[in-house]
C-alpha positions, 0 to 999 in steps of 0.5 A: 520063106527066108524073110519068115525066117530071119524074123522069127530066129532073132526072136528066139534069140532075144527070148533065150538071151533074155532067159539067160539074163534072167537066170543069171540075176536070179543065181547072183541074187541067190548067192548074194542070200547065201554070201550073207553071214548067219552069225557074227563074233561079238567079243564081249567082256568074257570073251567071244561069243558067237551071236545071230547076225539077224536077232529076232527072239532076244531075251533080256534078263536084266536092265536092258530092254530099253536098249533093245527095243530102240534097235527094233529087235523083238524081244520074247521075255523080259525081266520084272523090273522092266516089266513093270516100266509104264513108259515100255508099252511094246512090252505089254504081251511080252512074257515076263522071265527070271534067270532061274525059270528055265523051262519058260525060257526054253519055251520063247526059244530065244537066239539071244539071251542078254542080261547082268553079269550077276545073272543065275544058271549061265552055263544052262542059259549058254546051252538054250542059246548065246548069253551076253552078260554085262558088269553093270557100271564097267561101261559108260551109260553111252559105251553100254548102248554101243556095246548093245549095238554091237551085239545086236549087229546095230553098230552104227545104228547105236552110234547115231543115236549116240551122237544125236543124244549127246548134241541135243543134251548139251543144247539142252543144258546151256538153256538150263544153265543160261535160265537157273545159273552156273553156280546153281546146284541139282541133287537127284533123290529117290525113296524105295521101301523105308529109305531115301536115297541120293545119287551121283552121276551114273547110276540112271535116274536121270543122272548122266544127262544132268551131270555128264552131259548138261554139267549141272553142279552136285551138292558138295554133300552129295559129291562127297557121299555118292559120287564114287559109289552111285547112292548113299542112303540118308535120313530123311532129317538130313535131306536138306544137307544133300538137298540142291537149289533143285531136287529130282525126286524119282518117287515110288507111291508106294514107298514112305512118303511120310516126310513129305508131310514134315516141316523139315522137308517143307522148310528145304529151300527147293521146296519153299521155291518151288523147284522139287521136280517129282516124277514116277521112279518107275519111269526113270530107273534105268538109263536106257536110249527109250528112257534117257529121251524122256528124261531129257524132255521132262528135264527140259519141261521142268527147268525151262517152262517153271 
């Protein structure tokens, strides 16, 4: 009888044991669910801000979807501008959204509202969910993505596409410098509505990665006009004065193109030498991480395989 027994006590403690260890895992893995913070503190430019941890209904009112959606956050209502992007196919069944709908916005039931610092109703935005608003060109085009990370709880997500983009740029750019020359020039001009307009080196279109990150030269003209403020709106009969030895020119088909036909414009040595890059305005808008890659490789087309 004893012999049955021994065996059978040892199993049953081998059982309990096993129970006991179970549960425990189960209480530890319970707790570890529990210990993990719902919200986080983002200190934005007007102060903290309570935000999810875990963002998964994100509204963006204005000029950041792109930076958004490189993170893998899910975004349930966008602005027009962005909207409008060929190049953001993940935006296709999101709802398109303005700071002054207020009823559509509190039907997506965001946890996250993000947008410009110029952005309507943001004490009513407030109370349908945290708001973060951002001046647009306070922060550098690579600090803005960090800052977007940072209130998405993607720190250091941002940071290693920070750091990645930045390398490759600057390869990028010896290989253009090494093929066109140091000295040689590239103005980046855009037409909207009747008006054609010239950049400097932050204001999107491809202009960071061109002179910040690749060191290619401005204009003097260009320099002078639209370093500090961003653009300077020209004539088309003075565009070759602004014009580099190569044009970007971001192009809105359905603005005035007309001086594309003139002889002044065919006479800019660009566009005698072949070297006018032209490329959808819509696409190169903004200067979000989605964006600036597509930029940097139809910059790298454009320049190395002419």
């Amino acid at each position: 009888m004893k012999k049955l027994l021994m065996p059978f006590l040892l199993m049953l403690v081998l059982v309990i044991s096993a129970c006991g260890a179970e549960e425990k895992k189960e209480s530890s893995s319970g707790k570890k669910e529990e210990d993990k913070p719902q919200t986080i503190t983002y200190e934005s430019e007007n102060g903290p801000v309570e935000v999810p941890a875990n963002p998964e209904r994100v509204i963006v009112l204005s000029s950041f979807a792109g930076n958004v959606m490189a993170l893998d956050v899910p975004i349930v209502g966008v602005d027009s501008w962005s909207k409008k992007n060929p190049r953001f196919e993940k935006l296709k069944g999101v709802e398109e959204v303005t700071d002054e709908n207020l009823e559509k916005i509190i039907e997506l039931n965001p946890d996250l509202i993000i947008g410009l610092s110029n952005i309507k109703n943001v004490d009513k935005l407030k109370e349908i969910a945290p708001t973060v608003s951002y001046t647009y060109g306070k922060l550098g085009y690579l600090e803005q993505h960090l800052e977007i990370g940072k209130v998405l709880n993607k720190e250091n997500e941002a940071k290693k596409w920070i750091d990645n983009f930045k390398a490759e740029s600057k390869a990028a750019g010896k290989e253009i410098k090494a093929k066109i020359g140091d000295d040689a020039t590239v103005s980046v001009i855009e037409n909207f509505d009747k008006e054609l307009y010239v950049f400097g080196d932050n204001w999107a279109r491809g202009t960071e990665i061109l002179y910040q990150e690749m060191g290619l030269n401005m204009p003097e003209k260009v320099k002078e006009a639209a370093l500090k403020p961003g653009y300077y709106a020209i004539s088309p009969e003075v565009l070759s004065e602004y014009a580099g030895d190569y044009v970007v020119f971001s192009k809105n088909a359905e603005g005035d193109t007309s001086f594309q036909q003139t002889e002044t414009y065919k006479n800019i040595p660009a566009v005698k030498n072949n070297r006018v890059f032209e490329v959808n305005a819509k696409e190169f808008y903004f200067n979000d991480p989605l964006t600036l890659e597509y930029q940097l490789e139809f910059f790298k087309k454009s320049f190395l395989e002419q």
